[in-house]
LOZAVO-164694 format. One line per 10 residues: their letters; for each residue y, z, x of C-alpha. Coordinates in nm, 2 decimals. Each point is the difference from the previous one (the first is absolute). Last residue first. Example, Ala and Ser with C-alpha at 12.3 -4.5 7.8 and 13.67 -1.06 7.14 Angstrom:
2
SA> -0.11,0.71,1.37 | -0.34,0.07,-0.14
END
This chain:
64
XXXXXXXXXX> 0.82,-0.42,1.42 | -0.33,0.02,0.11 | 0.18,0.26,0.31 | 0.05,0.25,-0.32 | -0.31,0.05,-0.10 | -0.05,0.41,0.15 | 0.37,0.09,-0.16 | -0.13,0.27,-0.10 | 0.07,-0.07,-0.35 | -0.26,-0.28,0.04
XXXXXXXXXX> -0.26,0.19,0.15 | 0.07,0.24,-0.32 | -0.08,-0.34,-0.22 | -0.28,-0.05,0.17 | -0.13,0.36,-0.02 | 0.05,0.00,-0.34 | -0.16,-0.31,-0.05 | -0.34,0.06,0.16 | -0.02,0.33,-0.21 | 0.06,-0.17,-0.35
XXXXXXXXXX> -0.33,-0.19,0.12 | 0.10,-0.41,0.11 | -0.07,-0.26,-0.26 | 0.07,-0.40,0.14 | 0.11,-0.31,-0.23 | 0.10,-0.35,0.08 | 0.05,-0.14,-0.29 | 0.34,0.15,-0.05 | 0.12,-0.26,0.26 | 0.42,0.01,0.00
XXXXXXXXXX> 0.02,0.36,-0.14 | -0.25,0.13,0.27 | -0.30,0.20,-0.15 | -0.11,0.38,-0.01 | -0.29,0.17,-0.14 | -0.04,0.38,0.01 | -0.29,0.14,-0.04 | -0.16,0.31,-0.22 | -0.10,-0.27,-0.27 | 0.34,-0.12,-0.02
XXXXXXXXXX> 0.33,0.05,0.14 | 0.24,-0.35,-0.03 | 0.26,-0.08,0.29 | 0.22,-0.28,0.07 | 0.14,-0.09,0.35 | 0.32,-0.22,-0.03 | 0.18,-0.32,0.06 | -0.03,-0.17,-0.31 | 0.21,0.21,-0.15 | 0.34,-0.20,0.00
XXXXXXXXXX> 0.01,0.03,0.37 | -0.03,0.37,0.05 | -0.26,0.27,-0.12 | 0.17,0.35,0.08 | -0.03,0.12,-0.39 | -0.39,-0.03,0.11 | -0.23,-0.18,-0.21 | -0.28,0.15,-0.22 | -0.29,-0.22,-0.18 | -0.08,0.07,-0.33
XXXX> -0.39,0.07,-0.02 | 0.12,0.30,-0.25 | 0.27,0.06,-0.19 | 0.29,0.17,0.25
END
């Protein structure tokens, strides 16, 4: 992937603009929403992980 090319999941639904991107840099990872990629927040490689095993868990599942 070149660099400072933002990633989207193969999940992303609704034509793509429906989905979380991600871009590593600097040690951080930033992420954005498809439908406002203004809006901008970094989160350590760490942070994520343990979001994304939360996730797995099943821990986010009453948002939905």
């Amino acid at each position: 992937m070149p660099e400072n090319e933002w990633q989207r999941s193969s999940f992303c639904g609704g034509g793509g603009n429906n989905c979380i991107e991600t871009l590593p840099q600097n040690g951080l990872v930033l992420m954005r929403e498809s439908q406002d990629p203004e809006a901008i927040i970094s989160v350590t490689p760490e942070q994520l992980a343990a979001f994304i095993q939360g996730a797995k868990a099943g821990e986010y599942d009453h948002l939905t």
